[in-house]
C-alpha positions in Angstrom: -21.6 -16.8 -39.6 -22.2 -15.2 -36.1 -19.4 -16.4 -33.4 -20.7 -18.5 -30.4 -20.5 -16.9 -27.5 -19.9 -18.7 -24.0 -22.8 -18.7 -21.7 -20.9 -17.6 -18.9 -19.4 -14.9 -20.9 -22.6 -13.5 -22.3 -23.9 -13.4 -18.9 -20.9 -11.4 -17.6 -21.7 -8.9 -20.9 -25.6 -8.1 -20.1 -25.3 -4.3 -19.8 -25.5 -3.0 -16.5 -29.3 -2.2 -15.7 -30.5 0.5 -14.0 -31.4 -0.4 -10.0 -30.2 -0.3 -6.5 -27.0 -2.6 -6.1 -25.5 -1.1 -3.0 -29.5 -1.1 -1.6 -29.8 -4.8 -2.8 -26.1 -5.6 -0.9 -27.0 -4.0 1.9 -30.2 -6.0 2.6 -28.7 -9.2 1.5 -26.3 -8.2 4.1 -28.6 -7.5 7.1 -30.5 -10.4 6.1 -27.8 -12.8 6.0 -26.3 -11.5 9.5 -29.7 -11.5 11.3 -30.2 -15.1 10.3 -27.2 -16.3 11.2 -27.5 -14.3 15.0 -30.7 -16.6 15.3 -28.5 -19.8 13.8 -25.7 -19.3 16.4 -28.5 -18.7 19.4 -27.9 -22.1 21.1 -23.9 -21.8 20.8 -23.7 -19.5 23.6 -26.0 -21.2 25.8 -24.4 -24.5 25.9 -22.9 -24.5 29.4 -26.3 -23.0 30.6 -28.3 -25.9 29.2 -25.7 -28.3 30.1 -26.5 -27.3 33.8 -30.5 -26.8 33.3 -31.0 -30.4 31.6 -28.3 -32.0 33.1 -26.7 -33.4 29.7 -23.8 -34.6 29.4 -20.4 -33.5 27.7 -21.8 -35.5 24.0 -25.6 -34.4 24.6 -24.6 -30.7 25.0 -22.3 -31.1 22.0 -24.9 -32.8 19.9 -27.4 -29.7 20.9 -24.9 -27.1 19.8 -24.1 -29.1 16.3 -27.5 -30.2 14.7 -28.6 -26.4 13.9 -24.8 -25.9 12.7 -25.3 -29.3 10.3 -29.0 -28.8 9.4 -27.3 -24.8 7.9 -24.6 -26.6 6.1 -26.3 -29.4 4.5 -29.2 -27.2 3.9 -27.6 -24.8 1.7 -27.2 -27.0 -0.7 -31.4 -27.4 -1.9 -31.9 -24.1 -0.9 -29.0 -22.6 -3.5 -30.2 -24.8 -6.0 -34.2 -23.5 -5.4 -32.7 -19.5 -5.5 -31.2 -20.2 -8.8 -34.9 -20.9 -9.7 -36.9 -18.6 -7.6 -34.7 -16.1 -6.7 -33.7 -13.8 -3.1 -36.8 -11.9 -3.8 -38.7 -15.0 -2.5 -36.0 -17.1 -0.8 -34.8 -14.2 1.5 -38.0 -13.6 3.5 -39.4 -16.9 3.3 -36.0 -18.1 5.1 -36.6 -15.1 8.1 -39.6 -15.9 8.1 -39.6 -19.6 8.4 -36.5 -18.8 11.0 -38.9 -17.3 13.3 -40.7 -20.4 14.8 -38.0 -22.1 16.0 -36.8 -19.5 17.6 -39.9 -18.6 19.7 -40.7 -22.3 20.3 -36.7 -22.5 21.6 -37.5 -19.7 23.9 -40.7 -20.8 25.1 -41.5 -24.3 25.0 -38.9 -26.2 24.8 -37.7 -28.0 28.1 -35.8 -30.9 27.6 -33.3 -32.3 25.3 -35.6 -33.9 22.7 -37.5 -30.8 22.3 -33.7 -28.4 22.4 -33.1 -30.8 19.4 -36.4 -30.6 17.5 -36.3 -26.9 17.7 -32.6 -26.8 17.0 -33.1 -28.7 13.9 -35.4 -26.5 11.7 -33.1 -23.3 13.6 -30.8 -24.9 11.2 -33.2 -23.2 8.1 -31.4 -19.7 9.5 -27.6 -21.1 8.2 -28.7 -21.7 5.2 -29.1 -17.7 3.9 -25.6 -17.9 2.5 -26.5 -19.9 -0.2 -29.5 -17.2 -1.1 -27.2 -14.2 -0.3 -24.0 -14.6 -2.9 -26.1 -15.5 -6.5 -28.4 -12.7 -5.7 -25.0 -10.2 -5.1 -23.4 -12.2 -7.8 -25.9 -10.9 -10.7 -26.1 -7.4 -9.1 -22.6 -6.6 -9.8 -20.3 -6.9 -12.7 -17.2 -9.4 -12.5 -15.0 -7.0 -11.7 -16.4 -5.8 -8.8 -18.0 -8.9 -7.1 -15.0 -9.7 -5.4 -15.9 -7.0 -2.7 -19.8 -7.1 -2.8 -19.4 -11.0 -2.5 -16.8 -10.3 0.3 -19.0 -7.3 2.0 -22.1 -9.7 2.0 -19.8 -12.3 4.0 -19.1 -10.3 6.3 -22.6 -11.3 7.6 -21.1 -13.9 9.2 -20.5 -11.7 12.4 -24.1 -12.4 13.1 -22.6 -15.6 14.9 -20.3 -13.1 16.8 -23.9 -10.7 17.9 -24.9 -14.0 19.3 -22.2 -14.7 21.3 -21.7 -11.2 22.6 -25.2 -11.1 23.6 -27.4 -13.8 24.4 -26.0 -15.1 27.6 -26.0 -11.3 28.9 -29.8 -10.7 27.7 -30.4 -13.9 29.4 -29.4 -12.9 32.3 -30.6 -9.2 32.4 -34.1 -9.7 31.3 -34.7 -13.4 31.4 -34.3 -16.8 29.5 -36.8 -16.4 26.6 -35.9 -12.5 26.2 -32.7 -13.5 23.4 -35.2 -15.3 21.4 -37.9 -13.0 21.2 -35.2 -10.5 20.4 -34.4 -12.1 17.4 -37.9 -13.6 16.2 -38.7 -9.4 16.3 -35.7 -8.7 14.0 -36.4 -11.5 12.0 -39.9 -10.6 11.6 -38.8 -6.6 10.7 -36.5 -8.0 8.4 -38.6 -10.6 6.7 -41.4 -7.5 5.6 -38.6 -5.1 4.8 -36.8 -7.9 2.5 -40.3 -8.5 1.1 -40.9 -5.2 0.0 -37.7 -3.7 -1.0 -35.6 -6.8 -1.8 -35.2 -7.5 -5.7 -33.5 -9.6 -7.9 -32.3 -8.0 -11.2 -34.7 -8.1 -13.9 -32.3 -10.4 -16.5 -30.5 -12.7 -14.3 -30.4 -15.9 -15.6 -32.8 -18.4 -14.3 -31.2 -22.4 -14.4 -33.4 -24.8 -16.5 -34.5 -28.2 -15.4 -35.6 -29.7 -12.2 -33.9 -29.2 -8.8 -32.3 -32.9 -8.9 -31.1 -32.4 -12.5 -29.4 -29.5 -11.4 -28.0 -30.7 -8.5 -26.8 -33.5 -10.0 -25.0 -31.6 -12.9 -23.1 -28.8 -10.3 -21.7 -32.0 -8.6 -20.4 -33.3 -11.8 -18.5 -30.1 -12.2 -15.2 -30.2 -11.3 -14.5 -26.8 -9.7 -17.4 -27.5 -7.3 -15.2 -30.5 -5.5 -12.1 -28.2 -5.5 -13.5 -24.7 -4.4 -15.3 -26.8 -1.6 -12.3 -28.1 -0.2 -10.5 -24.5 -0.4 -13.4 -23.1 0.9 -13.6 -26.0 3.7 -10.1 -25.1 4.6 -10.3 -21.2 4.6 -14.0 -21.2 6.5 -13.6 -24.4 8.3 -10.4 -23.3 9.6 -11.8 -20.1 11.0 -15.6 -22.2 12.3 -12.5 -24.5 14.2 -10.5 -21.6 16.2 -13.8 -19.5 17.2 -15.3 -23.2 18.3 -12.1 -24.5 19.9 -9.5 -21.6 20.8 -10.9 -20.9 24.1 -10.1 -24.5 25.3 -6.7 -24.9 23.7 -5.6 -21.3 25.1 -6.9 -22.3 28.8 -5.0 -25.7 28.5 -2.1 -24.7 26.7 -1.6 -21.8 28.3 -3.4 -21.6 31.4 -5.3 -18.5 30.7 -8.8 -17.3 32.4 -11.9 -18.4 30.5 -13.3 -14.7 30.3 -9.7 -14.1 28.7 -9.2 -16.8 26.3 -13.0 -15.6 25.5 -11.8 -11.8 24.8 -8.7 -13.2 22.8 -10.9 -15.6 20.8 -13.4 -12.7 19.9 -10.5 -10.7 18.5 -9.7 -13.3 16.1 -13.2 -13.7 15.1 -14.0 -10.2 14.3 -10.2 -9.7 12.7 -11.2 -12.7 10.3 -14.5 -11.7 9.1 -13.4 -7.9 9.1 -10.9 -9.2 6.3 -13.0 -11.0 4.3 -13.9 -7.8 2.1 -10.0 -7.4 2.1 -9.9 -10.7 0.4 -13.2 -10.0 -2.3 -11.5 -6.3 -2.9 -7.7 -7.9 -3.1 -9.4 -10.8 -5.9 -10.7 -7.8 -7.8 -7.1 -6.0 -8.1 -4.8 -9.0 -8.0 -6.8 -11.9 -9.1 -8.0 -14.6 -6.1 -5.7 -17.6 -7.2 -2.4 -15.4 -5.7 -4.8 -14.1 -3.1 -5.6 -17.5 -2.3 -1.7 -18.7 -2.6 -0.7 -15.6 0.1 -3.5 -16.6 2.6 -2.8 -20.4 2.8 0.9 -19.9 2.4 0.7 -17.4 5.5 -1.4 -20.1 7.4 0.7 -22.9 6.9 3.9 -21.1 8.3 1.8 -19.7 11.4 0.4 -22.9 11.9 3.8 -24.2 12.1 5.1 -21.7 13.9 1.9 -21.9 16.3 2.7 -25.4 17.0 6.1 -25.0 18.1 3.7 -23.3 21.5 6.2 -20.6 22.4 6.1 -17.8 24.3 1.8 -16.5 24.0 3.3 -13.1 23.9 4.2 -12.0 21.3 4.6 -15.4 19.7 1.4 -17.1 19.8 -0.9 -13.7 20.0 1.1 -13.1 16.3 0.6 -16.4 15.1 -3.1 -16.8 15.6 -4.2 -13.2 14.7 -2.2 -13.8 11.7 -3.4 -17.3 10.7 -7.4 -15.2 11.0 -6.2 -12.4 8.8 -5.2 -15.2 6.2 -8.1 -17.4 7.0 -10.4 -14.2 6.6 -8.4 -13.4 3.1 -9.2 -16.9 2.2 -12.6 -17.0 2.1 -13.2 -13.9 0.3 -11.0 -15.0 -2.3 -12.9 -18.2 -2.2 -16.0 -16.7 -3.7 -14.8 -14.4 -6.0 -13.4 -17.7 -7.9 -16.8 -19.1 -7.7 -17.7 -15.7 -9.5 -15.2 -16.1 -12.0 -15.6 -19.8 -12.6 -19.3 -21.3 -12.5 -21.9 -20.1 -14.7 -24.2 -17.5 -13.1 -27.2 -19.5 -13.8 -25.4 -22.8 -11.3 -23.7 -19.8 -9.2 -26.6 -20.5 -5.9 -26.6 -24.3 -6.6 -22.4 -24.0 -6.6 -22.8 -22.0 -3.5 -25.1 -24.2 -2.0 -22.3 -27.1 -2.0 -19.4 -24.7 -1.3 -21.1 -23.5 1.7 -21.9 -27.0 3.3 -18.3 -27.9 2.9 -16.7 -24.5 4.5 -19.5 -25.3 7.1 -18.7 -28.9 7.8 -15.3 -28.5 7.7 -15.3 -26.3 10.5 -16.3 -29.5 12.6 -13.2 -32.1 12.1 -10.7 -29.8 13.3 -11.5 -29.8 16.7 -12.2 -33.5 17.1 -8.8 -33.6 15.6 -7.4 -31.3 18.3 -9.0 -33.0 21.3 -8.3 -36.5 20.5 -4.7 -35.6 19.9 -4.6 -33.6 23.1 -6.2 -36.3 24.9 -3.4 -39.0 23.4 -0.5 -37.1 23.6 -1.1 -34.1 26.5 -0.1 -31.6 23.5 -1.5 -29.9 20.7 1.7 -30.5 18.5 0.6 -32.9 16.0 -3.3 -31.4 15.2 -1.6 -27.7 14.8 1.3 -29.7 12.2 -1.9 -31.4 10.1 -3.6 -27.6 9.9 -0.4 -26.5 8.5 -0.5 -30.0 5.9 -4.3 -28.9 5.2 -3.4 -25.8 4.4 -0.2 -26.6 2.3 -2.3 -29.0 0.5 -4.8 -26.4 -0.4 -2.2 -24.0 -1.4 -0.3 -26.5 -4.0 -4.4 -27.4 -5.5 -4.5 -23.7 -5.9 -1.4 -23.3 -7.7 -1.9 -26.0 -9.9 -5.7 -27.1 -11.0 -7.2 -23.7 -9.8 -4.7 -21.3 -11.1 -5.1 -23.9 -15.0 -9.4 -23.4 -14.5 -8.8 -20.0 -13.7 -7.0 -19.0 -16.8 -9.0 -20.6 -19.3 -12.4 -19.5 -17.5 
């Protein structure tokens, strides 16, 4: 009688097939780091607008957030339809799509309602990441997907591009010049994705409709955990880029320009060690990766909170709490590798994604309303360092039990 094999296991022991998968990680890559340059495109020019449209403090807020929440949320359908249709089609349709918002921010909008119409389907750009890691997923085998899945995150700088460039294009070659920037890369990007871009030949394709497969991802229970781990690691590092430059100019009394330049030095440290994190999960398994990055982060956070001296102290604590932050979300998705099915890995994604997106939003409500009760960022650094405690001791316990009998 022949022994039943798990269907996550047999899909880990398809033999390798002959292709392109530094090629496909590459352009998964690009794709996802151009896309997300046009999703972060309104970020940098919130202060701009808030002056042109005369908004005030919520309406400039709201303008920044609804592309940021429209990514998120969207992942979720849109990892759910690349289980089914694949990158191959997902990737360039996305780019493409992208594209018209873009050029209709640039050019016609001209008042709040329209910023917000335009920023709403700009959302379709965040929602790549959910495309990107299945397609990378079934390229590799499990015991290298750690790195490719930490490589193709490092896409996420495309929301640093934006903020190193758009307000200096804007004001070297004129308003609309940023956006048609980016609607031309998107457009190269889109025909090059079409033509080169392929999924491998035996992936597994998920059966049934995309409601019935939503519906049985969200009865799984590793989706709820690794979407709060992953709302903790990515959230935490969406949070600082958001909010540092405003608690280091009022807890410190630093210059905007450098609280900017501090702030861009824990962005690029974080996403530069996300690959640390997917190569560190191959070697020494993500559950003690993850234990070492949240561990680290809930000591810094402490240690951050107790606001001594910015140098060395606080320059320490935050650089160190984005090199564990960064860690953390690589480690994140190589667990998803290693626990979900490949044929629910996009729909998995899809969820994961939203949460590490929307999580990135509480903490600096959080940090502001505390500020604004108590004149001190004491208490919201102490409840990072709970948060983070809390999703070390889940990792430890559930995760480390779903990881050993995965």
């Amino acid at each position: 009688m022949p022994a039943t094999i798990h269907p996550k296991a047999a899909a880990d022991a398809v033999p390798a097939v002959r292709g392109r998968p530094a090629l496909m990680l590459a352009l998964a890559t690009i794709g996802f780091a151009v896309t997300f340059w046009a999703w972060a495109l309104l970020g940098p020019l919130g202060s701009t607008l808030h002056d042109r449209l005369q908004l005030t403090a919520f309406q400039q807020a709201l303008l920044v957030a609804v592309p940021v929440l429209v990514g998120s949320l969207g992942r979720i359908p849109v990892g759910a339809l690349t289980d089914r249709l694949g990158a191959r089609i997902m990737f360039p349709a996305a780019a493409a799509l992208t594209i018209l918002p873009v050029l209709y921010l640039g050019h016609v909008a001209d008042s709040l309602t329209a910023y917000l119409v335009g920023g709403f389907f700009l959302g379709i750009g965040g929602t790549t990441f959910a495309i990107g890691v299945p397609f990378v997923n079934a390229w590799f085998p499990p015991e290298r997907r750690g790195l490719a899945l930490g490589v193709f995150g490092a896409g996420m700088g495309g929301t640093a591009i934006a903020a190193f460039t758009t307000v200096q294009l804007s004001a070297a070659m004129g308003p609309a010049f940023p956006f048609d920037l980016v609607a031309g890369v998107l457009l190269a990007y889109a025909v090059v994705a079409w033509l080169l871009l392929r999924d491998r030949p035996d992936r597994p394709v998920a059966p049934g409709s995309l409601w019935t497969r939503l519906g049985a991802v969200l009865r799984l229970p590793a989706t709820w955990q690794l979407s709060f781990l992953y709302a903790v690691a990515f959230g935490g590092f969406v949070a600082f880029s958001v909010y540092l430059p405003t608690y280091l100019t009022s807890a410190y009394g630093l210059e905007k320009a450098d609280a900017a330049v501090r702030t861009a030095g824990f962005v690029v440290l974080a996403v530069a060690m996300r690959p640390v994190g997917g190569w560190l999960s191959d070697r020494f398994d993500a559950v003690k990766v993850l234990l070492a990055a949240y561990g680290v982060a809930t000591v810094l956070a402490v240690l951050a909170a107790l606001q001594l001296t910015l140098v060395p102290t606080g320059t320490a604590a935050f650089l160190g709490i984005a090199l564990a932050l960064g860690l953390g979300t690589g480690a994140v998705f190589a667990l998803v590798a290693r626990l979900v099915p490949a044929e629910r890995v996009g729909a998995v994604t899809g969820v994961v994604g939203a949460a590490g997106g929307l999580g990135g939003f509480f903490p600096p409500l959080v940090m502001g309303t505390v500020y604004g009760l108590t004149g001190s960022y004491l208490v919201g650094l102490l409840l990072l360092a709970l948060t983070a405690a809390g999703a070390a001791a889940l990792t430890a316990t559930a995760v480390r039990r779903r990881a050993v009998a995965a």
